[in-house]
C-alpha positions in Angstrom: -9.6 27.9 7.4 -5.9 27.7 5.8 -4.2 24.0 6.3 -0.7 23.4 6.1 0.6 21.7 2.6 3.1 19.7 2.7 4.1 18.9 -0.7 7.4 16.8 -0.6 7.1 15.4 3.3 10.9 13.9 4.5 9.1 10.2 4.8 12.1 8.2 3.2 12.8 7.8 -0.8 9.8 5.5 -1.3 7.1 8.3 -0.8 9.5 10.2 -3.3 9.5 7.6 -5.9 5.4 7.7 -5.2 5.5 11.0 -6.0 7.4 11.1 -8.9 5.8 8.1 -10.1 1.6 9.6 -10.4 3.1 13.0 -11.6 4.1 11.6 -14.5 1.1 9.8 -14.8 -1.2 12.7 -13.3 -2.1 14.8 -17.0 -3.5 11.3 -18.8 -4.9 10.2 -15.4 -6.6 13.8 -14.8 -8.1 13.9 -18.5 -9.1 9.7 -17.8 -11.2 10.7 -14.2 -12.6 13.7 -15.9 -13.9 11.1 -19.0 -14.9 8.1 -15.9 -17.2 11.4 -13.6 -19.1 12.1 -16.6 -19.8 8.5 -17.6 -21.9 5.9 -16.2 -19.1 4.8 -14.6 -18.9 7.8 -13.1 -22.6 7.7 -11.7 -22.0 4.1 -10.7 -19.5 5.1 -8.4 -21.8 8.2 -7.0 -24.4 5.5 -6.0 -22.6 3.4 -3.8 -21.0 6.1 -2.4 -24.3 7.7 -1.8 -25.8 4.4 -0.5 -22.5 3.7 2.6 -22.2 7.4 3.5 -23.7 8.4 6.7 -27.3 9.0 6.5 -28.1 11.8 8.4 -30.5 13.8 6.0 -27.8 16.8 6.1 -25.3 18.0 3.7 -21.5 16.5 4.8 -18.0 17.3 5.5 -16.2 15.4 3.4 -12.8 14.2 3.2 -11.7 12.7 -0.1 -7.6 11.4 0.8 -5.7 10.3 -2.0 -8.1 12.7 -4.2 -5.9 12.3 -7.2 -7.2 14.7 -9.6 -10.7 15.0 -7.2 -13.5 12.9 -9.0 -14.9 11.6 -5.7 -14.2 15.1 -4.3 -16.1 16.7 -7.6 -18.6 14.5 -7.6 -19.7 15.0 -3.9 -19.1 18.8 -4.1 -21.6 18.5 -7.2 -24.1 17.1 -5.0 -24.2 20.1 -2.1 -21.5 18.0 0.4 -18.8 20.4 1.6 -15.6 18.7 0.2 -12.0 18.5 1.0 -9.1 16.7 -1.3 -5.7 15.9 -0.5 -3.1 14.4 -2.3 0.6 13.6 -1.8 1.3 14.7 -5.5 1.5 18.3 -6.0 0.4 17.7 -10.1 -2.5 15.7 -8.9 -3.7 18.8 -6.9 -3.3 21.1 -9.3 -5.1 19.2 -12.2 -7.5 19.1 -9.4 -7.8 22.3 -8.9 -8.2 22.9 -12.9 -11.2 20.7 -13.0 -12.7 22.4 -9.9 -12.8 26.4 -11.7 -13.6 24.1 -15.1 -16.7 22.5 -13.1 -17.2 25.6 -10.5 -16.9 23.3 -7.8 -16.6 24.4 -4.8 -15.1 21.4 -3.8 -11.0 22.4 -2.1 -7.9 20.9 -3.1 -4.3 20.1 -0.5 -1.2 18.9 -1.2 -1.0 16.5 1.6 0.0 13.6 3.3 -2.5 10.8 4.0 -0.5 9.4 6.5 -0.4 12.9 8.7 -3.2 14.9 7.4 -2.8 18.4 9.1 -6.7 19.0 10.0 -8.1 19.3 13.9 -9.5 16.4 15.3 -13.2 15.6 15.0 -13.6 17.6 11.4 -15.0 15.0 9.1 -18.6 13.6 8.6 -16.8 10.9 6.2 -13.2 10.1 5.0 -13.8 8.7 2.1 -11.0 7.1 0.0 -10.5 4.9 -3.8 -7.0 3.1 -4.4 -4.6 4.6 -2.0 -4.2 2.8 0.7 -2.1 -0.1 -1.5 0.2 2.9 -1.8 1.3 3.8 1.7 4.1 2.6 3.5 2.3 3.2 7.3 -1.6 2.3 6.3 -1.7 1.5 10.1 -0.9 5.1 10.7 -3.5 6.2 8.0 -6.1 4.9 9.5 -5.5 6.0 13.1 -5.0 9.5 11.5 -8.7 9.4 9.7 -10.2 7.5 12.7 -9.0 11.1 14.4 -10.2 13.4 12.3 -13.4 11.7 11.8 -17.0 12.9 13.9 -17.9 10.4 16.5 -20.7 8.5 14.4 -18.8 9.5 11.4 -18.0 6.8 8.0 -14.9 5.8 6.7 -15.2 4.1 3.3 -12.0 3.1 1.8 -12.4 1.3 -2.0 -9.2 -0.4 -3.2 -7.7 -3.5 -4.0 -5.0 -5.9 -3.3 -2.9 -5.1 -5.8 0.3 -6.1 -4.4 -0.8 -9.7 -5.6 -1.6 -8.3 -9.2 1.5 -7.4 -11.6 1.5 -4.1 -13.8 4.2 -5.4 -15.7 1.7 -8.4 -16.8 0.3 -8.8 -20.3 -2.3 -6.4 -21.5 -3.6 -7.5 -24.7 -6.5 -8.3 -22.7 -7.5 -5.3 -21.8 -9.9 -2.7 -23.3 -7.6 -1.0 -26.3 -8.0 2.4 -25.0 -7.0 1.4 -21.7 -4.5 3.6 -19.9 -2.2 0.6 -19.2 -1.9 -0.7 -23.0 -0.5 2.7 -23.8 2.3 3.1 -20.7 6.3 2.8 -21.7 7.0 -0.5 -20.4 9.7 1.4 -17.9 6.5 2.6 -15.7 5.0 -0.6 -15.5 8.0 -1.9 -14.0 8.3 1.1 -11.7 5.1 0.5 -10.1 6.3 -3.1 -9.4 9.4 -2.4 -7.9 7.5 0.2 -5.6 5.2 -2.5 -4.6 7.9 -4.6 -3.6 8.8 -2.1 -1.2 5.7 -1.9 0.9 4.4 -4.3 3.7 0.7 -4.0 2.7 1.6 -5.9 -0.3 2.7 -9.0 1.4 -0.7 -8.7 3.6 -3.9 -10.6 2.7 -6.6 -8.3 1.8 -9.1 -6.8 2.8 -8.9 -9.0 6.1 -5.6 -7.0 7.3 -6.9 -3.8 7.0 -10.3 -4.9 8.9 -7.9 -6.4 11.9 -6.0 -2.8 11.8 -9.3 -0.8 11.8 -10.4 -3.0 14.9 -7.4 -2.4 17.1 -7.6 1.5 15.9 -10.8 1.6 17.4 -13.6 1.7 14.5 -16.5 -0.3 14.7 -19.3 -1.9 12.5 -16.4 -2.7 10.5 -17.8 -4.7 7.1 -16.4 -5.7 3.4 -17.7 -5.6 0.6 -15.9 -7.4 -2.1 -19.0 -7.4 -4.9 -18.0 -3.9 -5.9 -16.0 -4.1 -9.1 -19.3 -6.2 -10.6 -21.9 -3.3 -9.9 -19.3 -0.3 -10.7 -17.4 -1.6 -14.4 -20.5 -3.3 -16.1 -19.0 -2.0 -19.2 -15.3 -2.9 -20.6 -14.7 0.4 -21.2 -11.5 2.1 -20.8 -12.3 2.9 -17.1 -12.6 -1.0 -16.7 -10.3 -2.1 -13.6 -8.8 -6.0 -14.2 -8.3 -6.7 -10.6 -10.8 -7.0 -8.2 -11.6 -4.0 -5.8 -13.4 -3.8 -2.4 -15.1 -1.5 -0.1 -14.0 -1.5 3.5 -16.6 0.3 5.6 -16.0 1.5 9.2 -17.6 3.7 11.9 -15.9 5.7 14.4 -18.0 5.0 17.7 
C-alpha cells in the first residue's frame, strides 16, 4: 500500500523552523541512534517496549511517529513486528531508510506529519512514539489522529519529557563528554529554546496534560510511568538523557 508523503506541510513557520532545525542535526543524530540500538541502551529500551505493547502472542502493526532516523522502528522490525516510520524531516527519513538496507530491515520509512498521518482508520496494533510530542504545536490533534488510526484494543505508548521546563541553552560541563549537546554551536542550542517558546505544550504541566487530553480523546486505561529514565540510562554514557522522561500508556477501547 502507497501513502501520501508530505514533506514540507503548509502548518505555519514554526513546523518549518522544526524542520530545518533536526535536519541539521539528523547525520550526528542518525550515526548517535545507530551507536544507542546496538548498545545496552539500546536493549533497555527494547524491553520496556516489549513489556507495555499489547500482548496478544501475534506479530504487530506498528506505528513508530516521530521515527527520527527509525531505532524504535528498526528495533521492532528486528524482532518480526511489521513496522511503519514517519517523520516530519525529510533527512531523518532518509538516514532512515540508509539504516533499514544497512540492517535489511524490513521495517518502511514516510515523510510525514504526526499531527495528520495519511493512513486509514483502524491500521495500527500500536502507535508507538519517544520525544516528539514536546515538539508539536497541536499534540491535542496528534493524539486524536493516533487514537484513529489505532485497532480497537490497540496501545499507544508515547515516552518523552517535559522539556519545555528544561533549557538547551543551559551549562553542559556536566554532561558525559561525548555527549551530543557538549559538541552543538551554541547558535542551535538557542534555536531549540526559542522554538520551545513558541509551543503551548511547553507552558503545560507534564505528563498530567497529556493524560487529561488522552481522556477527553477517548483512550482509556490511561497510566504514567515516570520511573523510566532510571531503568533505560543506567550508564552515563553518551546516550544518557539529563532530564527526566516518562511513558504515557493508553488504550483505545
Amino acid at each position: 500500500m502507497e501513502f501520501k508523503e508530505t514533506l514540507r506541510p503548509d502548518s505555519g513557520e514554526i513546523k518549518n523552523r522544526i524542520v530545518n532545525y533536526w535536519t541539521k542535526r539528523s547525520h550526528e543524530f542518525g550515526q548517535l541512534r545507530e551507536k544507542e540500538q546496538a548498545s545496552e541502551t539500546g536493549q533497555a529500551w527494547l524491553a520496556e517496549i516489549t513489556q507495555n505493547m499489547p500482548q496478544t502472542g501475534k506479530l504487530l502493526k506498528i506505528l513508530d511517529v516521530g521515527c527520527g532516523t527509525g531505532m524504535f522502528a528498526l528495533m521492532l522490525s528486528a524482532q518480526g513486528h511489521e513496522a511503519v516510520g514517519i517523520d516530519l524531516t525529510e533527512h531523518m527519513i532518509l538516514h532512515a531508510r540508509e539504516l533499514a538496507a544497512k540492517q535489511h530491515s524490513s521495517a518502511k520509512f514516510y515523510c510525514m506529519d504526526a499531527e495528520n498521518p495519511d493512513f486509514p482508520d483502524n491500521t495500527f496494533d500500536m502507535v508507538i512514539t519517544r520525544n516528539l510530542t514536546w515538539t508539536l504545536p497541536h499534540a491535542d490533534q496528534a493524539y486524536a489522529q493516533w487514537f484513529r488510526i489505532l485497532k480497537n484494543g490497540g496501545i499507544l505508548l508515547n515516552f518523552d519529557a517535559d522539556y519545555g521546563h528544561d533549557s538547551c541553552n543551559k551549562d553542559t560541563s556536566s554532561l558525559p563528554p561525548v555527549h551530543a549537546h557538549r559538541s552543538m554551536p551554541q547558535e542551535m542550542l538557542q534555536e531549540c529554546d526559542s522554538i520551545k517558546t513558541q509551543l503551548e505544550i511547553s507552558c503545560k504541566s507534564r505528563p498530567s496534560w497529556d493524560m487529561e487530553l488522552l481522556q477527553k480523546v477517548g483512550y482509556k486505561d490511561i497510566s504514567a510511568d515516570t520511573g523510566i529514565s532510571a531503568r533505560i540510562y543506567k550508564d552515563y554514557s553518551e546516550f544518557f538523557n539529563p532530564t527526566p522522561m516518562f511513558l504515557i500508556r493508553a488504550v483505545k477501547p
